[in-house]
C-alpha positions in Angstrom: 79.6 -12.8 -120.0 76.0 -11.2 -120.0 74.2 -11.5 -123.2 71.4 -9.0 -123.7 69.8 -7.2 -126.1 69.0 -3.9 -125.9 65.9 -2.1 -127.9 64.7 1.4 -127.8 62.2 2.8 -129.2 61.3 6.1 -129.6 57.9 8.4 -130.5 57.9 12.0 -130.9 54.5 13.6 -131.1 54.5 17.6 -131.9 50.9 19.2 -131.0 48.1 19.5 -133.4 46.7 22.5 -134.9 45.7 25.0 -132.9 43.8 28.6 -134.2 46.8 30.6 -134.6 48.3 27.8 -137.1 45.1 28.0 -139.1 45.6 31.5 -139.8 49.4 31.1 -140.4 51.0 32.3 -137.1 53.6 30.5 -135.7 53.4 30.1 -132.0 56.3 28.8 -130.3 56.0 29.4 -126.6 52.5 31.1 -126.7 50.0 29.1 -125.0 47.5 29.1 -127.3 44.3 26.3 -127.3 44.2 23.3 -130.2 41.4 24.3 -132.9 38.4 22.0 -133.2 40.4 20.2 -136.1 43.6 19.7 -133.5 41.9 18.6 -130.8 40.6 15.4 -133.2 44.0 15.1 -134.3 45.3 15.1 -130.7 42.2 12.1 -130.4 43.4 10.2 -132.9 46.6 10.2 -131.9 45.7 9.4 -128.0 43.7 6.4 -129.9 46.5 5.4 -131.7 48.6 4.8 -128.8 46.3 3.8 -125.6 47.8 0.2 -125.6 51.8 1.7 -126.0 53.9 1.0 -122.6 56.2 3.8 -122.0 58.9 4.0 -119.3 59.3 7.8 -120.1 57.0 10.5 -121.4 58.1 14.3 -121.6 56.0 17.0 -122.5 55.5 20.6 -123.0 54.1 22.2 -120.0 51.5 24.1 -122.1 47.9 23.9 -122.2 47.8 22.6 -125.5 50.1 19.6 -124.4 47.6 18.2 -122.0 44.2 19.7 -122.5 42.6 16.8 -124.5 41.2 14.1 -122.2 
């Protein structure tokens, strides 16, 4: 008999704030950039998890998902 434990854990991060969700438009699918105020959020967030290991990541393939550094 095997005896092991098994643990996931999961993080779901949705983007930050972008121009268009300042002014109260809801984007979906558009590709629009993070505001000044989302890309510090997005920062913060990057800061927050820098030491996580993951063994998956998914992400959006728009610009906003990846265009902080």
């Amino acid at each position: 008999m095997f005896n092991c434990a098994l643990a996931l854990i999961f993080f779901s991060y949705v983007s930050a704030e972008t121009s268009a969700n300042a002014n109260g438009i809801i984007q979906g699918s558009i590709d629009t950039e993070l505001s000044e105020i989302g890309y510090l959020q997005a920062k913060a967030v990057g800061r927050h998890l820098q030491y996580q290991h993951f063994s998956h990541i998914y992400s959006s393939d728009l610009k906003r998902a990846s265009e902080v550094d």
